[in-house]
C-alpha positions as CSV (number, residue, x, y, z in Angstrom):
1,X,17.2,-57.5,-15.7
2,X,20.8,-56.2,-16.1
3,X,22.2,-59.0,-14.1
4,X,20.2,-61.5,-16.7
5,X,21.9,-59.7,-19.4
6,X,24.9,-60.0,-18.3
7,X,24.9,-64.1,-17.1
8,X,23.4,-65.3,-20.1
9,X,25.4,-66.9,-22.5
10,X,28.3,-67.7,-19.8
11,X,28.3,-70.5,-17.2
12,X,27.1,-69.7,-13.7
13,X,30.4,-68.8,-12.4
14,X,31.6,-66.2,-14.8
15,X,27.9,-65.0,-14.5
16,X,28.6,-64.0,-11.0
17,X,31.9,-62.4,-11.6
18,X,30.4,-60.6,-14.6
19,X,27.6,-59.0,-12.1
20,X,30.3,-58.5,-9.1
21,X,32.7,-56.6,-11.6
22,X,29.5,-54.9,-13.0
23,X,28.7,-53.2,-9.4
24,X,32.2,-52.7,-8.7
25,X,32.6,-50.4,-11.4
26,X,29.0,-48.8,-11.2
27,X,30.0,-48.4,-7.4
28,X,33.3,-46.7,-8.8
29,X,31.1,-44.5,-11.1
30,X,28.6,-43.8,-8.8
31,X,31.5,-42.2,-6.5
32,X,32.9,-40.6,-9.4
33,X,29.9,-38.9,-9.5
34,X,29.8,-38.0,-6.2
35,X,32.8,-36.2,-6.3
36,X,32.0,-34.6,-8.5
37,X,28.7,-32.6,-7.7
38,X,30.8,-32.0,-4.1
39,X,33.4,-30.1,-6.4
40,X,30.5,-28.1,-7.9
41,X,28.7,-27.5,-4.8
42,X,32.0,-25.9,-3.5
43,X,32.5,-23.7,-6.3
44,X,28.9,-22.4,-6.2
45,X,27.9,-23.7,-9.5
46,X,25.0,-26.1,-7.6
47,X,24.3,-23.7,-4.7
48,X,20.6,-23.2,-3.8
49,X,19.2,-19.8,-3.6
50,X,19.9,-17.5,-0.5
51,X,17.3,-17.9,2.1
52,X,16.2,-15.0,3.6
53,X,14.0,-14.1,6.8
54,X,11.9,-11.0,5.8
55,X,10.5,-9.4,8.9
56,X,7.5,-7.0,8.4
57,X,6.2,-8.7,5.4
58,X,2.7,-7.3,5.7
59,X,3.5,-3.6,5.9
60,X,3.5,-1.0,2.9
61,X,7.2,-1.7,2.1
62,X,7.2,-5.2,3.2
63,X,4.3,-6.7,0.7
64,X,6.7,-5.2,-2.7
65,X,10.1,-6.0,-1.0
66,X,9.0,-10.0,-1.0
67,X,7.7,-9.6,-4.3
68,X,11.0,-8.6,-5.1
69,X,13.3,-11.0,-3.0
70,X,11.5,-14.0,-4.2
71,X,12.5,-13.3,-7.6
72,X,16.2,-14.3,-6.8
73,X,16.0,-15.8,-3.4
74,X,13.8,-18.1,-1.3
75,X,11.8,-15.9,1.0
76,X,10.2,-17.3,4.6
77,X,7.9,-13.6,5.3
78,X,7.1,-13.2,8.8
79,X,4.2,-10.7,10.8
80,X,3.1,-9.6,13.7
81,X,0.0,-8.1,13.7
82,X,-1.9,-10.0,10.4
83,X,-0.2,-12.4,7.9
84,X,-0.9,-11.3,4.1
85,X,1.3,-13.9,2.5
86,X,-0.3,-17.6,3.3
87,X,2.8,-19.1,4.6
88,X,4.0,-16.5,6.9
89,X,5.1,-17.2,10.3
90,X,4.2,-15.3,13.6
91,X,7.1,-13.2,14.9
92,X,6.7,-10.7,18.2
93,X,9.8,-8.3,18.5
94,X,8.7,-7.8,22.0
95,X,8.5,-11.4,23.6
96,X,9.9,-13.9,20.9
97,X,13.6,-15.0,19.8
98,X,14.0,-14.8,16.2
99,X,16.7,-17.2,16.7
100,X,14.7,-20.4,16.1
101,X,13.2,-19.2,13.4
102,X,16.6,-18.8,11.7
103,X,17.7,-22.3,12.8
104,X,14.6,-23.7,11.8
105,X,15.0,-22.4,8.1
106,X,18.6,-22.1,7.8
107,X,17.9,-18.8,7.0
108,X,21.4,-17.1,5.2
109,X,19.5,-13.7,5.7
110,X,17.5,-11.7,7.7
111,X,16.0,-8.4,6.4
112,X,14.1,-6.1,9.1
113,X,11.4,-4.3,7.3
114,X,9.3,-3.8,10.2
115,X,9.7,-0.2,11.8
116,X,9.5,-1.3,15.8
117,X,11.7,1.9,16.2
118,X,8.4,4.1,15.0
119,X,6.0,1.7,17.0
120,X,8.1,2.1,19.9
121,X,8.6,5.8,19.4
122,X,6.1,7.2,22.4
123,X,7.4,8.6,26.3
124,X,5.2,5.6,27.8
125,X,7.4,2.8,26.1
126,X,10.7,2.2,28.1
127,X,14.0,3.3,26.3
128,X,16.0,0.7,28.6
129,X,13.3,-2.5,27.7
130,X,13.5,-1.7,23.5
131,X,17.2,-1.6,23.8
132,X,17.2,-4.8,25.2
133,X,14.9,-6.3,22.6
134,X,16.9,-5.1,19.6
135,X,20.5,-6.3,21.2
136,X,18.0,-9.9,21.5
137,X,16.8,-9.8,18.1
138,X,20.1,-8.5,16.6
139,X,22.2,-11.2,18.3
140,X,19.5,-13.7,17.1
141,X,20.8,-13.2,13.6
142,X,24.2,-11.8,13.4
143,X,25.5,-15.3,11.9
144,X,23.3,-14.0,9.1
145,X,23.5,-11.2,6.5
146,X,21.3,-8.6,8.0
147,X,19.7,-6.0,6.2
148,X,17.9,-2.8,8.4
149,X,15.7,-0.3,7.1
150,X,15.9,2.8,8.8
151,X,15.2,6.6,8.1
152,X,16.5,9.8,7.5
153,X,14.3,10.5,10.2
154,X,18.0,9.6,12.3
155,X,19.1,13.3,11.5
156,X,18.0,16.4,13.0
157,X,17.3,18.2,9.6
158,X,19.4,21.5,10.2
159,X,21.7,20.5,7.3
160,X,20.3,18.4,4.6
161,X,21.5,16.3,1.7
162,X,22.6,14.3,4.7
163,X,25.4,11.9,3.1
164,X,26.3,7.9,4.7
165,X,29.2,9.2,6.1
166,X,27.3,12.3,7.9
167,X,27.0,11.4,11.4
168,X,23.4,10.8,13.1
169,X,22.1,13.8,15.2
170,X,18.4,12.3,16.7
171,X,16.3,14.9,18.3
172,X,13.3,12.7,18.4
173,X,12.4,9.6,20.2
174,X,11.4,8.0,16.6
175,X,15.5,9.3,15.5
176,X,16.7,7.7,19.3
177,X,15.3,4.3,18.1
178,X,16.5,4.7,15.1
179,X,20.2,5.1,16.1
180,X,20.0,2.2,18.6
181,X,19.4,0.0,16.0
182,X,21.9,0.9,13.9
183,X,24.6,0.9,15.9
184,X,23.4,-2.5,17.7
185,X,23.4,-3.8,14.1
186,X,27.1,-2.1,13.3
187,X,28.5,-3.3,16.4
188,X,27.2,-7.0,16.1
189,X,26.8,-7.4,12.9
190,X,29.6,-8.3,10.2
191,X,28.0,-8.3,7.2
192,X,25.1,-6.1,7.2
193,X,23.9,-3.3,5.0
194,X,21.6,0.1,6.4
195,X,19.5,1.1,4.0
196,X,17.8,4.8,4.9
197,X,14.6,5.6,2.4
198,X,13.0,8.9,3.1
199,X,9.3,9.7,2.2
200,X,7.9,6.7,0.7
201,X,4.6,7.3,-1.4
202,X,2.8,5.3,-4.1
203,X,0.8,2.1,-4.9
204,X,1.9,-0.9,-2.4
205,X,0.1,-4.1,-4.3
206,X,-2.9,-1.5,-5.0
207,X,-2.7,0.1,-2.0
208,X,-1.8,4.0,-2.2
209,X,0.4,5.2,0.7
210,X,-2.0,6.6,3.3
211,X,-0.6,10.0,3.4
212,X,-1.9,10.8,-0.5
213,X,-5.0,8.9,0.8
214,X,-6.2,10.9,3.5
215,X,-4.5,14.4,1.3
216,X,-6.9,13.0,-1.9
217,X,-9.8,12.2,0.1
218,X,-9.6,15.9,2.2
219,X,-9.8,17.7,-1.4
220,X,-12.4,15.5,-2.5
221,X,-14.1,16.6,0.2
222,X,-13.7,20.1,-0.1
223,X,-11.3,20.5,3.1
224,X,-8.7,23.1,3.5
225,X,-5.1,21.7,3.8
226,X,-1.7,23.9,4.5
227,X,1.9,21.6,3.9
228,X,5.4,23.2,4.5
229,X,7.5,24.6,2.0
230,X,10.5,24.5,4.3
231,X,10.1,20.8,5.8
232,X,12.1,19.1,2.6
233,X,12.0,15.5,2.2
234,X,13.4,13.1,-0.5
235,X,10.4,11.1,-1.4
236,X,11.0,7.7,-3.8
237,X,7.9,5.7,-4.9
238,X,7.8,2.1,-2.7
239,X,8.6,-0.6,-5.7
240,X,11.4,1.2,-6.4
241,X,12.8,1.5,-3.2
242,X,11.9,-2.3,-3.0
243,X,14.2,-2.9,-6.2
244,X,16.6,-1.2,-4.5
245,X,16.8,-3.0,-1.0
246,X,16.8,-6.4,-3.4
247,X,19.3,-5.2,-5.1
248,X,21.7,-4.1,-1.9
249,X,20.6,-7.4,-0.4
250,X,21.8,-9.8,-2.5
251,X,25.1,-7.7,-3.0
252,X,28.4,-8.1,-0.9
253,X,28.2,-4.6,0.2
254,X,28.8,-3.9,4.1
255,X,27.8,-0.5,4.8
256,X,25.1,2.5,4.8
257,X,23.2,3.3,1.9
258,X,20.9,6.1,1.8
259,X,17.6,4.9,-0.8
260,X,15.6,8.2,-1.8
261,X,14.6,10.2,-4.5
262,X,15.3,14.0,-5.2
263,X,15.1,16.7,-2.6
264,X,11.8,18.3,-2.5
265,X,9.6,20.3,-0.2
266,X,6.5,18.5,1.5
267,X,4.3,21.0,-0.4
268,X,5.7,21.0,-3.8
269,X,5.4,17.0,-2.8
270,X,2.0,17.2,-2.8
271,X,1.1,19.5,-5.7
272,X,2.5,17.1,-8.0
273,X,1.4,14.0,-6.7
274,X,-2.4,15.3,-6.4
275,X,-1.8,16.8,-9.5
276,X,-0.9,13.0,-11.2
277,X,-3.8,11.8,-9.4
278,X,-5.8,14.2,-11.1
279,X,-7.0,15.9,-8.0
280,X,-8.0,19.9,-7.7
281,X,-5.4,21.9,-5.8
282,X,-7.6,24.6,-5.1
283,X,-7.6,23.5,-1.7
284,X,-4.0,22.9,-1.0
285,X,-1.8,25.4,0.5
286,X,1.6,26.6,1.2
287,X,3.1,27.7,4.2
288,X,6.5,27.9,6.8
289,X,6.9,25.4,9.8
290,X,5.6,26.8,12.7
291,X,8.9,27.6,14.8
292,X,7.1,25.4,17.7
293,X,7.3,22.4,15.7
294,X,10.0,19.9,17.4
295,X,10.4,18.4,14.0
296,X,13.3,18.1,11.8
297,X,13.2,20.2,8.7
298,X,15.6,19.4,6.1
299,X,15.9,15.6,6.2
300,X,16.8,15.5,2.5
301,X,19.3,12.7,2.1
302,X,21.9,12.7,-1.0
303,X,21.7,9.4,-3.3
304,X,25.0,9.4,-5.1
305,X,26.1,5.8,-4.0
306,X,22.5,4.3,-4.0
307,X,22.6,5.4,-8.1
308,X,26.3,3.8,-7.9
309,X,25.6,0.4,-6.6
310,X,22.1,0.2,-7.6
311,X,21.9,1.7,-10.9
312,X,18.5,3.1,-10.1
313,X,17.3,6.8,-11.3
314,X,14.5,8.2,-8.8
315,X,11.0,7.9,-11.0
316,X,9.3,11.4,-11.6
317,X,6.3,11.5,-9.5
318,X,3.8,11.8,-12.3
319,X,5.6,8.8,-13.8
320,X,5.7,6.6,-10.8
321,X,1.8,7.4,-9.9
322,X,0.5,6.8,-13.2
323,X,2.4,3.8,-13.3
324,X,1.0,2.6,-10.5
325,X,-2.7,3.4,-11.6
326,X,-1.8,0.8,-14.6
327,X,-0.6,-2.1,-12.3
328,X,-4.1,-2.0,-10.1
C-alpha cells in the first residue's frame, strides 16, 4: 500500500524511483537503527538478566534462594534426588558434567547450594574419588561466576568469632570436604564468592528446619532433651541468609563472606526458639560437651563484612519464627 501511495499521481517511471529511493532510505534507517540498539547492548543499557545455574534447588536453602534469585535474574534450578520447581533439570555430582548444562543455557552463573561435602562426609566414601568430582564440576563452570556455600563447620572451633581472613583448621571429614572445595573453587575460579552460613533454622517455604522439628515434637511428647551450653553457634534464620547469598551473587565481590547471625550457645538456641514456638521448656536441659565429643565447639563466625556489603541485621529469633508462622 505504501508503494501505491507513493506512485500515484506520477508517471510509472518516477513511481519506481519514488519506491527505490523510498527503501533506500528505510534501508538506511533501518541500519541506523541497528546501530544503534548494538551501541546500547554494549553499554548494558539492553542487557538481559544474568542467568544463573542454581544447584541444590530442592533443599531447605535451595527452595528460598531461587525464590530470591529469580527476582533479579533468570534462574534454571537443578536436583538430584526430587525436583520441587517444575522446570528443573536432573544433575548428579557424582557421574554427570555440569558443563553441558552451562553451554546449553548460557548460564553467566553457577551457584552450588547443594552440600555434596556433608553427603560425602562418611570413612566409606573415597577422599581421592570426591576430590576428583569437585575439580570436574568446578572446571565445568569456572568461565562462570560461581558462588559456593560452605560452613563454619571448615574450623575446628577452639577459637571462635572465626573472621574471612582466619585460616581453615578441619578436624572433621564434613570440615576436609569443605576445604577441598574451597580451595578447588579459589584456585580455578576468578570470579567467585564463598559464602559460610552457620546454624540455619526457620520456615523454608512452610517447612520448619528439622532440628526445631524433631526438638518441638520431643517436648510435645514429654521427652527429656540435654543441648550444650559450650558448643556456640551463629544461627541466622534461612530467607535471610537467602537475601543475603542474592545479594553477594549479583555483586562484583570476589572473596569469602561469612553469612550468620549472633553468637549463641546451642542451648540458649533452643530456649528461645521453643520458647517463640510457644513450646514448654520444662523438658529442655543444659549441659557441657562431653570431653569425648570429636566435635568443634566454638564455630561462632564474626559478620562484620556480611553487614558491610549486604546491609543485613541478623533477625531476633522470636522475630524471625513468628515471622515465619505468618508466611505459612
Amino acid at each position: 500500500m505504501a508503494e501505491l501511495d507513493l506512485m500515484m499521481g506520477h508517471s510509472p517511471e518516477e513511481g519506481l524511483l519514488l519506491v527505490c529511493i523510498a527503501t533506500a532510505f528505510e534501508e538506511v534507517d533501518n541500519t541506523v537503527r541497528f546501530y544503534a540498539i548494538m551501541k546500547k547492548m554494549e553499554s548494558g543499557e539492553m542487557r538481559q538478566k544474568p542467568r544463573i545455574l542454581l544447584l541444590g534447588s530442592a533443599g531447605y536453602l535451595g527452595k528460598p534462594l531461587m525464590a530470591q534469585l529469580q527476582q533479579t535474574s533468570y534462574v534454571v534450578p537443578a536436583h538430584r534426588t526430587w525436583a520441587y520447581f517444575a522446570d528443573s533439570h536432573y544433575y548428579d555430582f557424582w557421574t554427570d558434567d555440569i558443563h553441558s548444562l552451562v553451554e546449553y543455557h548460557q548460564i553467566d552463573m553457577v551457584v552450588i547450594a547443594a552440600n555434596m561435602a556433608y553427603e560425602a562426609a562418611v570413612p566409606a566414601c573415597s577422599f581421592t574419588l570426591f576430590q576428583q568430582r569437585v575439580e570436574q564440576l568446578i572446571r565445568g563452570c569456572q568461565q562462570c561466576r560461581l558462588i559456593y556455600v560452605s560452613s563454619d563447620g571448615i574450623f575446628d572451633g577452639k577459637k571462635g568469632n572465626y573472621t574471612e581472613s582466619d585460616l581453615p583448621t578441619p578436624i572433621t571429614l564434613y570440615g576436609r570436604n569443605l576445604q577441598c572445595f574451597e580451595q578447588t573453587v579459589q584456585r580455578l575460579c576468578p570470579d567467585y564468592c564463598i559464602v559460610r552460613p552457620s546454624y540455619l533454622y526457620g520456615y523454608s517455604f512452610s517447612h520448619i528446619d528439622h532440628r526445631l522439628s524433631y526438638v518441638r515434637a520431643q517436648l510435645l511428647a514429654g521427652e527429656q532433651l540435654t543441648n550444650f551450653t559450650d558448643m556456640i553457634k551463629s544461627p541466622m534464620e534461612v530467607n535471610q541468609v537467602a537475601k543475603a547469598i542474592a545479594l553477594l551473587a549479583c555483586s562484583e565481590y570476589v572473596g569469602i563472606v561469612h553469612v550468620a547471625g549472633n553468637a549463641m550457645s546451642v542451648y540458649d538456641f533452643y530456649r528461645k526458639a521453643m520458647d517463640s514456638l510457644d513450646i514448654p521448656l520444662e523438658g529442655l536441659h543444659p549441659a557441657p560437651m562431653p570431653t569425648t565429643l570429636l566435635h568443634p565447639k566454638d564455630t561462632s563466625l564474626n559478620i562484620t563484612l556480611m553487614k558491610q556489603l549486604t546491609g543485613i541485621e541478623p533477625l531476633p529469633i522470636c522475630v524471625a519464627l513468628k515471622a515465619g508462622v505468618e508466611r505459612t
